[in-house]
Every structure is written in structure tokens, then in C-alpha cells.
Residue frames as a rotation matrix with the C-alpha (Angstrom) as fourth column:
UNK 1
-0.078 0.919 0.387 45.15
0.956 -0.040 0.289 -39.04
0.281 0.393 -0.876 -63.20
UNK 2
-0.941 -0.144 0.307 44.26
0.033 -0.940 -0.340 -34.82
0.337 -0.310 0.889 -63.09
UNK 3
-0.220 0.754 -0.619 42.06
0.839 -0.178 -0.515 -34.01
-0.498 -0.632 -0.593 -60.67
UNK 4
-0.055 0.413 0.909 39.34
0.751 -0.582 0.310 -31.65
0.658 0.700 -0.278 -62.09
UNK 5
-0.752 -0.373 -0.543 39.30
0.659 -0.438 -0.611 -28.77
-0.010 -0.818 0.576 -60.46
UNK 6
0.023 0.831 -0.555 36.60
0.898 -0.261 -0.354 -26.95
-0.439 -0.490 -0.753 -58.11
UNK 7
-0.319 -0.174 0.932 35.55
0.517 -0.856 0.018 -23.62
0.794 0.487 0.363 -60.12
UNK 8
0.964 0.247 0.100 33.45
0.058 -0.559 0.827 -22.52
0.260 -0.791 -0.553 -56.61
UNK 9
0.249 -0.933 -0.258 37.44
0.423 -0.135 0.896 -23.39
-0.871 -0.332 0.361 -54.52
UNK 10
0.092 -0.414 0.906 38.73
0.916 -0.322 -0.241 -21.68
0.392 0.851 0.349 -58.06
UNK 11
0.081 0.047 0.996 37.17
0.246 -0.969 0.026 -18.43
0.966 0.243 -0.090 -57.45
UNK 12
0.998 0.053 0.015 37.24
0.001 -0.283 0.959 -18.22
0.055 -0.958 -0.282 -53.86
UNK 13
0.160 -0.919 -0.361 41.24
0.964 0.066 0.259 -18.78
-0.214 -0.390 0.896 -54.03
UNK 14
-0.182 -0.115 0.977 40.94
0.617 -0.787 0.022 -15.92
0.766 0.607 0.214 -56.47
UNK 15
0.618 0.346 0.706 39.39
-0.106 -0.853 0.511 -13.43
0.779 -0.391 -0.491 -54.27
UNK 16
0.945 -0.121 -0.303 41.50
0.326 0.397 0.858 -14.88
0.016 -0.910 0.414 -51.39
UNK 17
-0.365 -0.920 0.147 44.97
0.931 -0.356 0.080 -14.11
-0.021 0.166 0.986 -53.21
UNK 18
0.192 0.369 0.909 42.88
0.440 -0.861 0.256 -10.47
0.877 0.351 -0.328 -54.25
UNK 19
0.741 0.214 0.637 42.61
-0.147 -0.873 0.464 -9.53
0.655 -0.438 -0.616 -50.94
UNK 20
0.639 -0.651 -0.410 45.69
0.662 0.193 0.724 -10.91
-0.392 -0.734 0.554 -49.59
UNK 21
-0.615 -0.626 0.479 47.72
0.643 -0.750 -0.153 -8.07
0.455 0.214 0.864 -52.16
UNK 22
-0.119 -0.023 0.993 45.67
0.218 -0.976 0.003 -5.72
0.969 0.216 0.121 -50.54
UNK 23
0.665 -0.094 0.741 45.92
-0.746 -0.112 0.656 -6.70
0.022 -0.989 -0.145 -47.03
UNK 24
0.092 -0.693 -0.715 49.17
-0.377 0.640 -0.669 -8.20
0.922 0.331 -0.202 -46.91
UNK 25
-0.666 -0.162 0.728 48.68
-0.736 -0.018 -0.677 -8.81
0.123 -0.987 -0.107 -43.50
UNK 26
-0.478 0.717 -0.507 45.52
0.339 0.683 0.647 -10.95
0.810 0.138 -0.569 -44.22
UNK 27
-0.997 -0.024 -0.070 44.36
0.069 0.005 -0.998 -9.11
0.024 -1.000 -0.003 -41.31
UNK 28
-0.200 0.975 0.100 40.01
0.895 0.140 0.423 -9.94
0.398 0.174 -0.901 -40.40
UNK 29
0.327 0.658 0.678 37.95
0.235 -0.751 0.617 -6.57
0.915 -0.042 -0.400 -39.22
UNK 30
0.955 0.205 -0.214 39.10
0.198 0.096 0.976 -6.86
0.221 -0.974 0.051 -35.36
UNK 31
0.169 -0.985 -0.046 43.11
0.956 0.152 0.252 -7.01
-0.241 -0.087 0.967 -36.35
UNK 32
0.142 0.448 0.883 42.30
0.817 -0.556 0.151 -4.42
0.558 0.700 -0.445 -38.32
UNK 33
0.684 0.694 -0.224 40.94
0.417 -0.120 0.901 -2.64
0.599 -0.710 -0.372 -35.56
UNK 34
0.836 -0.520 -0.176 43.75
0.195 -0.020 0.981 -3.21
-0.514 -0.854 0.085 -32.94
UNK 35
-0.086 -0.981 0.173 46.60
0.882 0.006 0.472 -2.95
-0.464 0.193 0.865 -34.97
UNK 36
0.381 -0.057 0.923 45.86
0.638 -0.706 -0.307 0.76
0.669 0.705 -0.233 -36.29
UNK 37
-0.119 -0.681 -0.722 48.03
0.952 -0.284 0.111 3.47
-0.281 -0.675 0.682 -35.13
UNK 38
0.906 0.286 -0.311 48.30
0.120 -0.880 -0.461 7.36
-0.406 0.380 -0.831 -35.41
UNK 39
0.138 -0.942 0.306 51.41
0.918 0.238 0.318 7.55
-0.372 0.237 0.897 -37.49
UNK 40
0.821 -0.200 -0.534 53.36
0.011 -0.930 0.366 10.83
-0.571 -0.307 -0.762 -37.38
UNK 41
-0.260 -0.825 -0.502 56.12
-0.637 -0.244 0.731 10.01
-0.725 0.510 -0.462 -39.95
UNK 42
0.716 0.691 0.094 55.21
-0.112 0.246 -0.963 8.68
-0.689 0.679 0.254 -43.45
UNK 43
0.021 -0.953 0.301 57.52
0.624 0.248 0.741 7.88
-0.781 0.172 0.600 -46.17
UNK 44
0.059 -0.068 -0.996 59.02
0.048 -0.996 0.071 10.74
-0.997 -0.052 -0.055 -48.51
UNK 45
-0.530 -0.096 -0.843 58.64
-0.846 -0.006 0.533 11.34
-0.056 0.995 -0.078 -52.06
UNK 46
-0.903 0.382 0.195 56.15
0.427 0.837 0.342 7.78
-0.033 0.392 -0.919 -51.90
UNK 47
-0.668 0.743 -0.049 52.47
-0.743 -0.669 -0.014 9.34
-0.043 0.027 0.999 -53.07
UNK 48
-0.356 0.424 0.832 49.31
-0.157 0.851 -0.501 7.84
-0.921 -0.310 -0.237 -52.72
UNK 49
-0.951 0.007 0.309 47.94
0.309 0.053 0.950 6.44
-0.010 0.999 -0.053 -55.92
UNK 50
-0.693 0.671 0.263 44.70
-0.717 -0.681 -0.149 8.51
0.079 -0.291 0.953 -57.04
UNK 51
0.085 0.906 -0.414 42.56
-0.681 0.357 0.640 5.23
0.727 0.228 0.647 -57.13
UNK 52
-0.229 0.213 -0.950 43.44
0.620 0.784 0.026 4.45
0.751 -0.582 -0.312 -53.83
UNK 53
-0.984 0.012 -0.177 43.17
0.113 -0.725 -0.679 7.57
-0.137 -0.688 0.713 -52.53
UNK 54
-0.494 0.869 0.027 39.54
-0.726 -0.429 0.538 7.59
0.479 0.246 0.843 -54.28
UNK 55
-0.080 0.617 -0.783 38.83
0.296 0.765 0.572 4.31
0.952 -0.186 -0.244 -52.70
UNK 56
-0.647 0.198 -0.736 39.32
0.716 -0.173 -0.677 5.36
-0.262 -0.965 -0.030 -49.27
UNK 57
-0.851 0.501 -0.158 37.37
-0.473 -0.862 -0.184 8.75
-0.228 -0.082 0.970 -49.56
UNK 58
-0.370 0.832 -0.413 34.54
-0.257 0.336 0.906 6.58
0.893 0.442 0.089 -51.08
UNK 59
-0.329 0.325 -0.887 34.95
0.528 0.842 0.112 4.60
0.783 -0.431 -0.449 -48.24
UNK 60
-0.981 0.196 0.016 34.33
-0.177 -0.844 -0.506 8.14
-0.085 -0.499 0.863 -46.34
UNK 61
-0.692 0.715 -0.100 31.09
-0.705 -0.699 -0.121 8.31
-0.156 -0.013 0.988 -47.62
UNK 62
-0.213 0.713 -0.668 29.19
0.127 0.699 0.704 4.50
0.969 0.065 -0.240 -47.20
UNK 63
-0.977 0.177 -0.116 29.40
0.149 0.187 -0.971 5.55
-0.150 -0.966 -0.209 -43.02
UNK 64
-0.156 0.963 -0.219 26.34
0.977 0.183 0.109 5.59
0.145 -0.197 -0.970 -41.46
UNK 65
-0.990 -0.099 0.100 24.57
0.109 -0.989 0.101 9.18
0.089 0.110 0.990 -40.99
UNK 66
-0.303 0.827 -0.474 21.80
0.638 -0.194 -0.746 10.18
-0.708 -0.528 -0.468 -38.74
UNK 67
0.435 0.871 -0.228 18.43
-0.054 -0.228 -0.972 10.80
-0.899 0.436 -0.052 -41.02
UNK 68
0.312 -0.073 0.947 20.77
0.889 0.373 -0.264 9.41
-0.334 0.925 0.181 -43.79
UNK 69
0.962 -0.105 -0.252 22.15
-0.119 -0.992 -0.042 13.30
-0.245 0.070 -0.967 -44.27
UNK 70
0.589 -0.644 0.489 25.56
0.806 0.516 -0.290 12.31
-0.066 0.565 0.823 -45.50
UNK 71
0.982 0.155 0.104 26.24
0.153 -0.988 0.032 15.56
0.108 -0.016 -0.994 -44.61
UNK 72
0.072 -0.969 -0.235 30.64
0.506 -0.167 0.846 15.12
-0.860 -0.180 0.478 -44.29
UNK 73
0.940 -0.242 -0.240 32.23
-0.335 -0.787 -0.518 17.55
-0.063 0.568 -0.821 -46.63
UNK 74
0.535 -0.843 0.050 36.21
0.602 0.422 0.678 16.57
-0.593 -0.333 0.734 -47.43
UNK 75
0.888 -0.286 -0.361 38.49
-0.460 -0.527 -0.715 18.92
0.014 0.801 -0.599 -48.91
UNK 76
0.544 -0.833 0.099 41.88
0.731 0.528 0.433 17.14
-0.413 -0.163 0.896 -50.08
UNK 77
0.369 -0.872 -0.320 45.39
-0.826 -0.466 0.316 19.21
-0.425 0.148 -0.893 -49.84
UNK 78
0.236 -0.812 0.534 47.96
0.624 0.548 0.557 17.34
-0.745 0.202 0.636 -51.82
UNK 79
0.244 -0.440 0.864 50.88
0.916 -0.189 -0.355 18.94
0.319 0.878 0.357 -53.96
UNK 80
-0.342 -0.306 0.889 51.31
0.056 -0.951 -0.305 22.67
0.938 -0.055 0.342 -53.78
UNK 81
0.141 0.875 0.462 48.09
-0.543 -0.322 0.775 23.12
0.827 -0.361 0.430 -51.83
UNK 82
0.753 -0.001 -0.658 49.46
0.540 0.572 0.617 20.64
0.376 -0.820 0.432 -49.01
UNK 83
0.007 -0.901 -0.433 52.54
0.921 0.175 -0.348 22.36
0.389 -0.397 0.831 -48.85
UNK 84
-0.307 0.453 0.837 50.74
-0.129 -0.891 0.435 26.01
0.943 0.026 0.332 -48.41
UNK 85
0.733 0.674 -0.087 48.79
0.006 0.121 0.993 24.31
0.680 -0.728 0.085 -45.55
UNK 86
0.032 -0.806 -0.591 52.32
0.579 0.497 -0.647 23.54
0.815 -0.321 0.482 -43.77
UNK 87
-0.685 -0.262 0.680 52.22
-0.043 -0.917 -0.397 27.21
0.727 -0.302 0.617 -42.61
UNK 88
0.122 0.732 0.670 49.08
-0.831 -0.294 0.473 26.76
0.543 -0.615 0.572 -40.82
UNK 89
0.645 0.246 -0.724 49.94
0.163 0.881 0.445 23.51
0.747 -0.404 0.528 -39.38
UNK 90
-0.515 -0.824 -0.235 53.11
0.668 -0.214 -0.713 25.33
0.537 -0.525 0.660 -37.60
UNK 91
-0.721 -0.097 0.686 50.76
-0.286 -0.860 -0.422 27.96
0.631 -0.501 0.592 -36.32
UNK 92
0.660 0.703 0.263 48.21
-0.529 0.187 0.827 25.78
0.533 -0.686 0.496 -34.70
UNK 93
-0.205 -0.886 -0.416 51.59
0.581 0.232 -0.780 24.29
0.787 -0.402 0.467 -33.00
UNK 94
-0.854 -0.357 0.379 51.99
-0.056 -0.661 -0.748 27.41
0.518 -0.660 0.545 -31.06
UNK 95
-0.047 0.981 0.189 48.43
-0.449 -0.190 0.873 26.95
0.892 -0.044 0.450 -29.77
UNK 96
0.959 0.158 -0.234 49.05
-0.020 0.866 0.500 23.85
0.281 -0.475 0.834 -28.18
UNK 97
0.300 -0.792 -0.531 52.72
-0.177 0.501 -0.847 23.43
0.937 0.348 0.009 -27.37
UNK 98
-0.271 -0.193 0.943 52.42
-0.606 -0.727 -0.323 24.84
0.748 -0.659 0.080 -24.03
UNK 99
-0.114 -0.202 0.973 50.89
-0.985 0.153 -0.083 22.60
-0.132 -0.967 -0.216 -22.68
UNK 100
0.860 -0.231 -0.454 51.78
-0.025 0.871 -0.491 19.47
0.509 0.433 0.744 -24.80
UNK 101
-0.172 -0.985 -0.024 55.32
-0.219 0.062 -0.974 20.23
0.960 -0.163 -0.227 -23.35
UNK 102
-0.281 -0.780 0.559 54.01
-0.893 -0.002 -0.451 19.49
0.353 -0.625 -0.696 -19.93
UNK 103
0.705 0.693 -0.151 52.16
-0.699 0.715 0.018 16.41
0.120 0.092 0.988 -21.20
UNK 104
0.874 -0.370 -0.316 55.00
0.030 0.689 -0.724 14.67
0.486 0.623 0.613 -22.90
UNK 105
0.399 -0.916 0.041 58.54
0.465 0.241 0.852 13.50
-0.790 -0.321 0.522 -22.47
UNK 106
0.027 -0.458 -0.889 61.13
-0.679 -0.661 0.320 16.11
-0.734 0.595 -0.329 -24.00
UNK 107
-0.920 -0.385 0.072 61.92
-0.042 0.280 0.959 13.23
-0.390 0.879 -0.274 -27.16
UNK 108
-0.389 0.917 0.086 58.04
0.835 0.391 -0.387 13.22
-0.388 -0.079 -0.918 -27.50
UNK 109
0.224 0.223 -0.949 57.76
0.527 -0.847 -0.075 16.20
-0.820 -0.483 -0.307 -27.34
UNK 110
-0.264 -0.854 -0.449 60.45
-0.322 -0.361 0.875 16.93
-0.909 0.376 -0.180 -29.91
UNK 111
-0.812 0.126 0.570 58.92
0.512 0.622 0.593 14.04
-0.280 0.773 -0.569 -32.25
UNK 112
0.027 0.922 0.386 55.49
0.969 0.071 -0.238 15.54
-0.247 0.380 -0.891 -32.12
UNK 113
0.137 -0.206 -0.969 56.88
-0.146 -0.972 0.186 19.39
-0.980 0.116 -0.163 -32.67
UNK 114
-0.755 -0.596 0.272 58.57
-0.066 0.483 0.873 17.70
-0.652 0.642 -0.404 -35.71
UNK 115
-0.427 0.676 0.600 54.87
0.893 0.418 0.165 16.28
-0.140 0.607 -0.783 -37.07
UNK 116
0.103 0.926 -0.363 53.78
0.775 -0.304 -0.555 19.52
-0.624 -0.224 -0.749 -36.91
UNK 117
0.159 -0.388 -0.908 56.07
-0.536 -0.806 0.250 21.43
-0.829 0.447 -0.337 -38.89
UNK 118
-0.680 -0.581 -0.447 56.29
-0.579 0.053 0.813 18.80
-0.449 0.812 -0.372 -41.42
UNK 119
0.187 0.974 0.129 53.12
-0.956 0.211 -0.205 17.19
-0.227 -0.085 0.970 -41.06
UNK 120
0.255 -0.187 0.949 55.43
-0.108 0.969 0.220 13.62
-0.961 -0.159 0.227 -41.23
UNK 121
-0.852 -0.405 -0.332 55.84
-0.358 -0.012 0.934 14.08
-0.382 0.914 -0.135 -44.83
UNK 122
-0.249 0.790 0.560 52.16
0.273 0.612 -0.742 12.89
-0.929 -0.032 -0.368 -45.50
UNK 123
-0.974 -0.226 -0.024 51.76
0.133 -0.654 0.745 13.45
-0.184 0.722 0.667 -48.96
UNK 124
-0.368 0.852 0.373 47.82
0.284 -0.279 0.917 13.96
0.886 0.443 -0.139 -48.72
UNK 125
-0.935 0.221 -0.278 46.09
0.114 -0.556 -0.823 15.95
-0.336 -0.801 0.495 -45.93
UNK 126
-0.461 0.887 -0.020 41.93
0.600 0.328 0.729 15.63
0.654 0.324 -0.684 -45.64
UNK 127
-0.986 0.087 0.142 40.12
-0.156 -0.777 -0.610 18.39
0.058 -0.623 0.780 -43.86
UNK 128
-0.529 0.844 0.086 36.76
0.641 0.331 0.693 17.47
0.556 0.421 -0.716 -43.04
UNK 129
-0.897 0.415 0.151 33.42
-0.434 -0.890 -0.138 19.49
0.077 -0.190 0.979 -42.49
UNK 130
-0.473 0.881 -0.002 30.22
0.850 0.455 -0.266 18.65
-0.233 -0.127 -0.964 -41.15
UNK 131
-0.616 0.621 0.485 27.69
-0.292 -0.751 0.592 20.96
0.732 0.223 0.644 -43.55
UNK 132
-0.712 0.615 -0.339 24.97
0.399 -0.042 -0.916 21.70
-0.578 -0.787 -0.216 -40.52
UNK 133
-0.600 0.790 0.125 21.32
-0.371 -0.413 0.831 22.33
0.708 0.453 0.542 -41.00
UNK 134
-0.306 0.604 0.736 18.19
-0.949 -0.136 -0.283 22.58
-0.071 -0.785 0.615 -38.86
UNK 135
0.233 0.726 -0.647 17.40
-0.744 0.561 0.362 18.69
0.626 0.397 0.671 -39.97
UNK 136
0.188 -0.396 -0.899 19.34
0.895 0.446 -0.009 16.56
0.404 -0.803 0.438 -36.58
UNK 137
0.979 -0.121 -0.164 20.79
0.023 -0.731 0.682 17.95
-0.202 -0.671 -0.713 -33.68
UNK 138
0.878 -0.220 -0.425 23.98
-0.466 -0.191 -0.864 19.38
0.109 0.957 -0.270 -34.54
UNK 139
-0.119 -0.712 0.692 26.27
-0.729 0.536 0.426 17.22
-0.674 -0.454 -0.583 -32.21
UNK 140
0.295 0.009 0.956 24.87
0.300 0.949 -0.102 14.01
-0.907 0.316 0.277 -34.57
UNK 141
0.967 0.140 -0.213 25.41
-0.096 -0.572 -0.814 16.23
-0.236 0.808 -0.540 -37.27
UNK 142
0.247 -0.956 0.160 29.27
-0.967 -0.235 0.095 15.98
-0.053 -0.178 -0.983 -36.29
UNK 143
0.050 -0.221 0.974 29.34
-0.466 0.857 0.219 12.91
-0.883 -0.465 -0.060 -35.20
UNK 144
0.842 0.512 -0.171 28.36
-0.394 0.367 -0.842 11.75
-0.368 0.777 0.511 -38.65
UNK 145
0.732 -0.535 -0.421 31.82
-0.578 -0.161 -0.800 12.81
0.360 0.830 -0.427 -40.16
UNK 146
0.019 -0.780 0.625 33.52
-0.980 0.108 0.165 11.03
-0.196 -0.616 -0.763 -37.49
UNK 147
0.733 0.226 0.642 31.42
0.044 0.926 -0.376 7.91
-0.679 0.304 0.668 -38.71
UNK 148
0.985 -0.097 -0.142 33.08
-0.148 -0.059 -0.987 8.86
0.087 0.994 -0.073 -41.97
UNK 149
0.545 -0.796 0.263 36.38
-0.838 -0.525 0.148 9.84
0.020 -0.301 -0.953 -40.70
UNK 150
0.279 0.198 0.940 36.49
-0.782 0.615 0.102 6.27
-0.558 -0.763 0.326 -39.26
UNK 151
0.801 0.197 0.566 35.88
0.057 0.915 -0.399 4.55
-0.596 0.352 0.722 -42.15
UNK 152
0.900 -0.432 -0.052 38.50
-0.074 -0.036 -0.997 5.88
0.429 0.901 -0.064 -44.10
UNK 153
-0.012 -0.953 0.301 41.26
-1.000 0.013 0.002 5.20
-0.005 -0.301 -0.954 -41.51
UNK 154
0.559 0.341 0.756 39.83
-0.268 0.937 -0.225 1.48
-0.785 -0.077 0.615 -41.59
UNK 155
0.882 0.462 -0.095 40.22
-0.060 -0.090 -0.994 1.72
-0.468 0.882 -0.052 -44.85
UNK 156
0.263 -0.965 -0.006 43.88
-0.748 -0.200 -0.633 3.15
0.610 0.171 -0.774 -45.31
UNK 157
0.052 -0.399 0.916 44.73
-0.847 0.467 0.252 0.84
-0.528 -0.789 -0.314 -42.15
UNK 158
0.693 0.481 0.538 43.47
-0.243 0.858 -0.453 -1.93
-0.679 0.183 0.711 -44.50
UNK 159
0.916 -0.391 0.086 45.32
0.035 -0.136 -0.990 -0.95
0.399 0.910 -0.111 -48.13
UNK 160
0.396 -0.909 -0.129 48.59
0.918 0.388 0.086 -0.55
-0.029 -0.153 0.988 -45.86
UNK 161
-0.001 -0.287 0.958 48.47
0.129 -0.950 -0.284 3.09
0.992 0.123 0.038 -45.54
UNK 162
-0.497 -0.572 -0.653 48.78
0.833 -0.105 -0.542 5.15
0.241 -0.814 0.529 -42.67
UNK 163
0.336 0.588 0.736 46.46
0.293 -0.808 0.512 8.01
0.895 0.044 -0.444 -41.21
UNK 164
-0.700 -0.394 -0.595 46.53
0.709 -0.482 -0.515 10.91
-0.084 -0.783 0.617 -38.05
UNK 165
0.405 0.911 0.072 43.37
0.823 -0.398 0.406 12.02
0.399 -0.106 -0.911 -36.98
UNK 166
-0.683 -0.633 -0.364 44.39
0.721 -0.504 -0.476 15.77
0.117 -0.588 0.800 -35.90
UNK 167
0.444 0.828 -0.342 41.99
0.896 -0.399 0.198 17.93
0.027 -0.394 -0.919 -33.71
UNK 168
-0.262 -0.404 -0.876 44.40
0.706 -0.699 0.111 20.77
-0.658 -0.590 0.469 -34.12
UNK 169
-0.840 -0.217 0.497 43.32
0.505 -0.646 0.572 22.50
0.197 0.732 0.653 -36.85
UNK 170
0.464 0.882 -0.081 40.17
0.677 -0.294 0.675 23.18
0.572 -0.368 -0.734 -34.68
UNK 171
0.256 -0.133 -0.957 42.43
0.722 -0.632 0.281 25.72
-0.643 -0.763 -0.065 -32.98
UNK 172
-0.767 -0.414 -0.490 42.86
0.007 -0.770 0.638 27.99
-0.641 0.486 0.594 -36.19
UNK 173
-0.634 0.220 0.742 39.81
0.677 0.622 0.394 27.44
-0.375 0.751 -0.543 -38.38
UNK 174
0.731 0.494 -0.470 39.15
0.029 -0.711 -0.702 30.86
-0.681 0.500 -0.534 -39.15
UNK 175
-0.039 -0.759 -0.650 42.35
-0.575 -0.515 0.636 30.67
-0.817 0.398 -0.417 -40.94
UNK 176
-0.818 -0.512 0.263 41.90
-0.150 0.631 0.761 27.67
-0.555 0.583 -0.593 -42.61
UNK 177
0.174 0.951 0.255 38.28
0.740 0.045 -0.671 28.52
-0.650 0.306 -0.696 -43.57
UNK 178
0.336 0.149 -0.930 40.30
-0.419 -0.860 -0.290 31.51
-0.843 0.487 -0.227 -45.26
UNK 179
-0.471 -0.880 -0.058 42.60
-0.516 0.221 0.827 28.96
-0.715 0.420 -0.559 -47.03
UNK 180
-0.790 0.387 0.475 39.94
0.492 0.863 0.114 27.21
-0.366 0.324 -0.873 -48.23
UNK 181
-0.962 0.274 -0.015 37.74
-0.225 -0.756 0.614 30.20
0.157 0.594 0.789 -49.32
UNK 182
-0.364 0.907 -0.212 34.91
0.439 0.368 0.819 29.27
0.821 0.205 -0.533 -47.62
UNK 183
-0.983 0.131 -0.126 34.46
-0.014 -0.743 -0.669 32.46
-0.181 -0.656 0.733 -45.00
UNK 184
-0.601 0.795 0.081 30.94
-0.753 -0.530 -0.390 32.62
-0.267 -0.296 0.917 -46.20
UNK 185
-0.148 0.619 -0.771 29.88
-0.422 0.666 0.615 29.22
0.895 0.416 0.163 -45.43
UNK 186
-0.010 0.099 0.995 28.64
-0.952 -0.305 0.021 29.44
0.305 -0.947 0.097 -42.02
UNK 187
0.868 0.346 0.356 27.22
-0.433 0.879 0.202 26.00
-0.243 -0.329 0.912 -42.20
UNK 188
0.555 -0.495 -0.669 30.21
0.252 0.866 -0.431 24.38
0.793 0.071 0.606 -42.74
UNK 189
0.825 -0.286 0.488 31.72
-0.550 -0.203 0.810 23.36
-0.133 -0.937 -0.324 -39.18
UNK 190
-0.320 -0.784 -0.532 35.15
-0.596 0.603 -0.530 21.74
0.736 0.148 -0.661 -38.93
UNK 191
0.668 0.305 -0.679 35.74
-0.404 0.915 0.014 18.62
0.625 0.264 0.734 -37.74
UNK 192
0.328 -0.777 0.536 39.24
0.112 0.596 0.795 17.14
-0.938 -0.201 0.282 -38.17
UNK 193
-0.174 -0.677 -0.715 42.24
-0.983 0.168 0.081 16.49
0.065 0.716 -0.695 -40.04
UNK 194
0.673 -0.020 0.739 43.49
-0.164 0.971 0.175 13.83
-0.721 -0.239 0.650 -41.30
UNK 195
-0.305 -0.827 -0.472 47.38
-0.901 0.090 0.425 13.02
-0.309 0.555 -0.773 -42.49
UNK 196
0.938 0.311 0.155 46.94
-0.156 0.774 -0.614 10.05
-0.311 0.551 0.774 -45.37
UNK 197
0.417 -0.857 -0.302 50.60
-0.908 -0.377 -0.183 7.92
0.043 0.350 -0.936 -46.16
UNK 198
0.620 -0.255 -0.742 52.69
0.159 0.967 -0.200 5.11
0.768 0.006 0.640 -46.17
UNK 199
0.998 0.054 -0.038 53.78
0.039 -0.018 0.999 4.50
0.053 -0.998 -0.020 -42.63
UNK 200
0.254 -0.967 0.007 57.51
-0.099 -0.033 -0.994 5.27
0.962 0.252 -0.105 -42.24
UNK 201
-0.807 -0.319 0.497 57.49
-0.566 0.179 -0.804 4.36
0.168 -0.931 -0.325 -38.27
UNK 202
-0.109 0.564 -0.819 55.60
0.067 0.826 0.560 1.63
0.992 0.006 -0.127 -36.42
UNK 203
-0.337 -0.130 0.933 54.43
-0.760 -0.547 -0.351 3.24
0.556 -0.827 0.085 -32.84
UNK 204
-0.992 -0.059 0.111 54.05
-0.126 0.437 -0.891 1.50
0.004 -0.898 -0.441 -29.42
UNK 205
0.048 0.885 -0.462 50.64
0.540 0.366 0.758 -0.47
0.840 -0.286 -0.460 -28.74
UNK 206
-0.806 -0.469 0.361 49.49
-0.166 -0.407 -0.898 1.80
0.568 -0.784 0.250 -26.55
UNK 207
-0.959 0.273 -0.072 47.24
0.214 0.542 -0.813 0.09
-0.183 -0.795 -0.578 -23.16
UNK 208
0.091 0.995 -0.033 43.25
0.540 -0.022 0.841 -0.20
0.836 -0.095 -0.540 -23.14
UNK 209
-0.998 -0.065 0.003 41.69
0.003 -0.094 -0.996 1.63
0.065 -0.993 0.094 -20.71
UNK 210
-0.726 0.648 -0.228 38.71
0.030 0.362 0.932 0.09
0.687 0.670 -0.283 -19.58
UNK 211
-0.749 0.118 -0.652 38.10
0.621 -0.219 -0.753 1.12
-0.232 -0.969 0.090 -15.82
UNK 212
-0.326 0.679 -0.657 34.74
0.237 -0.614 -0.753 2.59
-0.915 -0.401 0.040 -16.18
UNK 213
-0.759 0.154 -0.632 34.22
-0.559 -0.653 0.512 2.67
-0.334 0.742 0.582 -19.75
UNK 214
-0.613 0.722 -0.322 31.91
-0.349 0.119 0.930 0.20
0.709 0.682 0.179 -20.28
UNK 215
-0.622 0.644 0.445 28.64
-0.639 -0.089 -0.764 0.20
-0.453 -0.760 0.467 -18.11
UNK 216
-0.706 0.569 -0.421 26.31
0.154 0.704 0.693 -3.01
0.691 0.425 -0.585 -18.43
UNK 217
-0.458 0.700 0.548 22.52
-0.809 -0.073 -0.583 -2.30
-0.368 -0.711 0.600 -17.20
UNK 218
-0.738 0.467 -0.487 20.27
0.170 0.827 0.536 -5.50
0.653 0.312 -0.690 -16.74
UNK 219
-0.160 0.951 -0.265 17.90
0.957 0.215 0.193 -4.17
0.240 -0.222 -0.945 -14.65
């Protein structure tokens, strides 16, 4: 005898296989979470497709945002225009190497000289800007894009990409405010980077530290 079959257990397998091709991991919000990484090498010559690259950026812009000001800005490099940036990514290098070199361990050291001059091969690069105005203070103003920032490594973490939040370009960003032709847009403040790829290395879980970070008042 054939068993009729459940259209509710139908569509729910449906959506269940759906999001298992896009999280082949099947991973819930919390794996998610823990298992994201800053990845510094990316496979070459693999590009992101543009309607997943548009989903993530979307997913830039559902973050939350103090008085609802949506105020992140994203310019995307990819193609020529990434490889132009390269130049500035080697010269905020020299900014920092000094005393990255007596952070790290010489192969460390060597690996992360490496991301900078080649930016991992990432084939998409995301500068973001927090447009300021007199309507928040302008720390929340920042903070927004980080909401944003956030969601789209969630996001890429989710689809099986790879991302690298990078605070250096905050050591050159008159230069890169020329590269971007936007010298006479006071109000727009960097941020962050942010390298966008398919992961081509899988880095060490590196330890919690939780000494002192979270403070519980009850009275």
C-alpha cells in the first residue's frame, strides 16, 4: 500500500535540503558563530558569484542602526579596481610591520606580510564608511557599520565563503579616500576592510578569553 505523503513534512524537507546546499555544514546560528575565522588565503582564479556577493551586502544592510540611520556606506573593489588597491594594501604594511614583527612568530609573521601584499588572493575587497551627521553620537554612528560589517561575515561564514575584517586601511585613509575620489566627503569616516573569498586555508581555533570580560550586576 503507498503511503500518502505529508505536503507540511514535503515542504519542510524542501527548505531543509535548500538550506543544507547552502550551509553544507548544516551549521545552527551559534556554530556559525564559533566556527568563523579570519582567513588570510582564499582560493585563486575562484570569484564570488554576483548574487551571492549581492546577498551578503544585503545582508550588510538589515543590521540594526541607532535612530534606524542605516548610515554604513560600502564601496566594493573587485577586478582591476581590486588589483589597483594592492598598492595601498602594501603601503599600510609598512605602517604596521614594526611592530607586528615583535608580536608574531617569524612564519607568522611571514604569512601575514604575504596577506598583505596579496591580500590572500581575495577576489572582492569591501571598504566600509560610516556617513556621520549631527543625528547620534558619532561613536554609535560607527558602531552601526560594525553591526553591518558583522552581518555580512555571518553571512559569507554561512554561504561557505570566507572574510578578514582589516583595521589597516585606517592607517592610510587619506590615500584611499583619494582612490576612491571622495576627498571632499568629510562625513564619510572609515571603518574597515573587509577581504570576501573562498577559504583556501582553515586557521587554528584560537582560545576564549573570558577573565574579566563579562561582569554580572544583581544588585
Amino acid at each position: 500500500m503507498n503511503k500518502v505523503k505529508n505536503p507540511e513534512n514535503s515542504t519542510a524537507t524542501n527548505q531543509q535540503n535548500q538550506q543544507s546546499q547552502q550551509n553544507p555544514h548544516n551549521l545552527n546560528i551559534y556554530e556559525l558563530i564559533k566556527t568563523r575565522r579570519s582567513i588570510r588565503a582564499y582560493e585563486a582564479n575562484k570569484d564570488v558569484p554576483e548574487d551571492l556577493l549581492q546577498k551578503i551586502l544585503e545582508a550588510g544592510t538589515w543590521a540594526a542602526s541607532g535612530k534606524n540611520l542605516q548610515n554604513w556606506r560600502f564601496f566594493v573593489l573587485k577586478g582591476k579596481k581590486r588589483n589597483d588597491y594592492l598598492q595601498l594594501s602594501q603601503k599600510s604594511w609598512l605602517s604596521i610591520k614594526d611592530q607586528l614583527e615583535k608580536k608574531l612568530k617569524p612564519s607568522l609573521y611571514k604569512f601575514t606580510e604575504r596577506f598583505f601584499y596579496t591580500l590572500g588572493d581575495a577576489p572582492v575587497v569591501i571598504l566600509t564608511f560610516a556617513e556621520l551627521s549631527g543625528q547620534d553620537h558619532p561613536q554609535t554612528q560607527v558602531g552601526n557599520v560594525y553591526l553591518a560589517v558583522e552581518n555580512m561575515v555571518l553571512a559569507a561564514q554561512y554561504e561557505g565563503l570566507g572574510t578578514c575584517i582589516m583595521g589597516s586601511p585606517l592607517e592610510i585613509e587619506a590615500d584611499i579616500r583619494k582612490f576612491l575620489a571622495i576627498e571632499n566627503k568629510p562625513e564619510l569616516r572609515l571603518v574597515c576592510g573587509l577581504t570576501l573569498g573562498y577559504p583556501a586555508h582553515s586557521p587554528p581555533v584560537p582560545p576564549r578569553q573570558l577573565d574579566g570580560r563579562i561582569i554580572r550586576l544583581t544588585e
